[in-house]
Residue frames as qw, qx, qy, qz and C-alpha x, y, z in Angstrom:
[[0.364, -0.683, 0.580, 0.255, 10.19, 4.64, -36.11],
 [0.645, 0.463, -0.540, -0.279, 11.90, 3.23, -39.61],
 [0.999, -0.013, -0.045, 0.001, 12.46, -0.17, -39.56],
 [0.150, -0.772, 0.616, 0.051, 15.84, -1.42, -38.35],
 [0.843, 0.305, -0.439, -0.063, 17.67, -4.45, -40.20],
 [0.326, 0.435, -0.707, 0.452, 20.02, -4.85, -37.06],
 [0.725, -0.526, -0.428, 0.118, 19.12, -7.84, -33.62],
 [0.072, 0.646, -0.449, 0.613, 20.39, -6.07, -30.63],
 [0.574, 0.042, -0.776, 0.257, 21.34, -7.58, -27.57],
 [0.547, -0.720, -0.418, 0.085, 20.25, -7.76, -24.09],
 [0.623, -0.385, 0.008, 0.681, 23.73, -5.89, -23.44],
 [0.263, 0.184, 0.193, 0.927, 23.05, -3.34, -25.98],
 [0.408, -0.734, -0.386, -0.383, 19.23, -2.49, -24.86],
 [0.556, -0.689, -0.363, 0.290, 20.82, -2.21, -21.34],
 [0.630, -0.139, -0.123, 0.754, 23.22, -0.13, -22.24],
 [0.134, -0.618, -0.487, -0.602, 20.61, 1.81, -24.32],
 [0.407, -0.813, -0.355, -0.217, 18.48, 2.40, -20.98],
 [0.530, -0.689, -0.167, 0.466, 21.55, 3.30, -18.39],
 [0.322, 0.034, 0.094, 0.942, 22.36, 6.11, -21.17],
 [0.284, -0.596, -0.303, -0.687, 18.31, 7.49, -21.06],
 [0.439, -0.426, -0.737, 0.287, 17.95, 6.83, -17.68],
 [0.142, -0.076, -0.031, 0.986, 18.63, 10.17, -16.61],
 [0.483, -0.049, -0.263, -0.834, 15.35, 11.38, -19.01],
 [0.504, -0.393, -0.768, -0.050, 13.26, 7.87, -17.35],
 [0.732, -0.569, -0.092, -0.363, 11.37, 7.96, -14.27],
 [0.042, 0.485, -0.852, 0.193, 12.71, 6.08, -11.87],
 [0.751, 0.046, 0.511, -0.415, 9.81, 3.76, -11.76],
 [0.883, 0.430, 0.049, -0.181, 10.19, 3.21, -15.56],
 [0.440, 0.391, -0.803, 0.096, 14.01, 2.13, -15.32],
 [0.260, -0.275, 0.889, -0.257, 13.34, -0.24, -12.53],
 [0.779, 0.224, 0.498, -0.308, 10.80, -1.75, -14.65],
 [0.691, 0.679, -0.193, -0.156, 12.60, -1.74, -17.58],
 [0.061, 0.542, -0.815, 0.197, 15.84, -3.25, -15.37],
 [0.592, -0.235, 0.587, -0.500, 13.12, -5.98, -14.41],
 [0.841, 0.422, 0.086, -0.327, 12.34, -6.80, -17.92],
 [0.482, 0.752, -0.448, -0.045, 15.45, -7.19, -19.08],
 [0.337, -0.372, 0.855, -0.129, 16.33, -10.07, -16.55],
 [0.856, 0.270, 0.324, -0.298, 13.56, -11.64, -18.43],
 [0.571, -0.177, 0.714, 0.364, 14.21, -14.12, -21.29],
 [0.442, 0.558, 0.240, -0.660, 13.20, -11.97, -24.04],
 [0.675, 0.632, 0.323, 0.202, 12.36, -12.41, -27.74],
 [0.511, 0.019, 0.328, 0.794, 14.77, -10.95, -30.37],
 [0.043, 0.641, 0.649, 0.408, 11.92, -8.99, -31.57],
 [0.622, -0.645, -0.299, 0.328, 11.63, -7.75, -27.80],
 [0.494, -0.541, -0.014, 0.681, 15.00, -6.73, -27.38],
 [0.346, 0.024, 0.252, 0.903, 14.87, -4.32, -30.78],
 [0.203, -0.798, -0.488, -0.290, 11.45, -2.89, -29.88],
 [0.599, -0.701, -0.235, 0.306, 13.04, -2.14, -26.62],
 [0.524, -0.119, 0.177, 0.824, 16.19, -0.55, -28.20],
 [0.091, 0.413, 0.475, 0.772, 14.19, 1.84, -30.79],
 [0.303, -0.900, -0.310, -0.049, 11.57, 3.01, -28.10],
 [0.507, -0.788, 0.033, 0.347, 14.72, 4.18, -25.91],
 [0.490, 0.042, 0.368, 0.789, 17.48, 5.10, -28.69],
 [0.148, 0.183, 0.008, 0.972, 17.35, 8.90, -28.45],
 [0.283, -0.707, -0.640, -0.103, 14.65, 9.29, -26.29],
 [0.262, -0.723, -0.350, 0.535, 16.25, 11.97, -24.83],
 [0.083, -0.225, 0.333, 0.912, 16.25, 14.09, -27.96],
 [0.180, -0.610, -0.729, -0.253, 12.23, 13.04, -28.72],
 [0.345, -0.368, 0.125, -0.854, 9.98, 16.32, -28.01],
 [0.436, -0.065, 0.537, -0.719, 7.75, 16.18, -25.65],
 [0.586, 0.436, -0.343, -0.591, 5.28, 14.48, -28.24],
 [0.713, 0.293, -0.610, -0.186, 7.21, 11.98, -29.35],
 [0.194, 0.290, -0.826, 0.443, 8.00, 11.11, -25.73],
 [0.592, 0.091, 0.436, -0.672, 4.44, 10.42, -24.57],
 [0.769, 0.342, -0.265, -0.470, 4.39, 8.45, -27.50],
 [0.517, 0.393, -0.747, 0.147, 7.25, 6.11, -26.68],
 [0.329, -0.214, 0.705, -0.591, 6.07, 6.11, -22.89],
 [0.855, 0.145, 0.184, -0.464, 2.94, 4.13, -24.59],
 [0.813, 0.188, -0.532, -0.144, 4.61, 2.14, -26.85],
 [0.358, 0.240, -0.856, 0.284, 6.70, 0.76, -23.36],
 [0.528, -0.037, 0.676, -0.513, 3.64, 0.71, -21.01],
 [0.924, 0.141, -0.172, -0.312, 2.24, -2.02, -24.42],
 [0.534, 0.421, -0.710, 0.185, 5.88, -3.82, -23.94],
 [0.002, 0.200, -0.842, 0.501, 5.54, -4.11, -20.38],
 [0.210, -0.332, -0.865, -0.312, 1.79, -5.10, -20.76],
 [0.047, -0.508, -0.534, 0.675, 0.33, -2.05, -18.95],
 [0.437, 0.319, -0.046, -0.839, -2.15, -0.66, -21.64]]
C-alpha cells in the first residue's frame, strides 16, 4: 500500500472498520473494536486505516494479505 502523508484518528479508523465490517469476521471486528479502546500510536491508527480502507474491494489475494498484516497489528503472527 503507497505511503499516506495523512494521521488519522481513532474516530476515523473506527469509522473505517463499521463501513468493512460487513466483509470482517465477526471475530476480527470485535478484536479490532478491542484495539481501538486501546491507547494507540499515530503510526497504529494509519496502519490500521490502510489495512481496512477498501478492503472490501481487495480480491481475494489482497485480502489474505491484509488479514496478515492485522493478525501482525494485533500481535497474532
Amino acid at each position: 500500500m503507497g505511503e499516506c502523508k495523512l494521521d488519522h484518528s481513532v474516530e476515523d479508523v473506527q469509522k473505517k472498520l463499521e463501513e468493512q465490517a460487513p466483509f470482517l469476521s465477526h471475530e476480527r471486528v470485535q478484536q479490532l473494536q478491542a484495539v481501538l479502546q486501546a491507547d494507540l500510536s499515530q503510526e497504529s491508527l494509519n496502519e490500521w486505516f490502510h489495512v481496512l480502507k477498501k478492503y472490501d474491494l481487495a480480491s481475494p489475494e489482497e485480502r489474505l494479505k491484509r488479514e496478515g498484516q492485522m493478525d501482525q497489528l494485533l500481535g497474532l503472527s
